[in-house]
C-alpha positions, 0 to 999 in steps of 0.5 A: 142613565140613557133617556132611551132606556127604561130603568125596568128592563133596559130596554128602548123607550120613545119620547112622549110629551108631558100633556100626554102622560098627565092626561093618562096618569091617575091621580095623585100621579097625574098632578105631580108630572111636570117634566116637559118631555117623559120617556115612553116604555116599549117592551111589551112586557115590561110594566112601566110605561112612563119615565123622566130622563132621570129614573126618578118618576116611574109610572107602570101601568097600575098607575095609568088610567086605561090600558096601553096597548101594546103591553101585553094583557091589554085590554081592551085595546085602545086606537084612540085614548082620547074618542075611547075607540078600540081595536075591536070597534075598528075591526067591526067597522071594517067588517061592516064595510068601513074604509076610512 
């Protein structure tokens, strides 16, 4: 299998680092993901989010703790999982004058 693809729609997929996907899992998966180095879905629409080189550690977004962005039906959309800044909350600081 190519680490690039995802083994639910065969699509592309970006690479994302181990704290990342453990941080983000819920348990009992967060503690079982020792890869250094996980596969990251991009296709909106697929429900996996997370993978090993392998195919043998799938994590869809049921089992990830807050929604991912750019999957579609999320909400509320995340700019920064870590701070819990939305998109929303972006866009209402821009309307309030922001621009940093």
């Amino acid at each position: 299998m190519d680490e690039r693809n995802c083994p639910g729609c065969g699509g592309p997929a970006g690479r994302v680092r181990r704290v990342t996907v453990k941080s983000l899992l819920l348990e009992p998966w967060a503690a079982g993901a020792e890869e250094p180095e996980y596969n990251l879905c991009l296709d909106e629409a697929c429900p996996v989010v997370y993978f090993n080189d392998e195919g043998t550690e799938v994590y869809e977004q049921s089992r990830i703790k807050v929604p991912v962005a750019y999957k579609r039906g999320a909400e509320p959309k995340y700019v920064c999982y870590c701070s819990k800044v939305t998109e929303a909350r972006v866009r209402e600081a821009i309307a309030k004058g922001a621009w940093t």
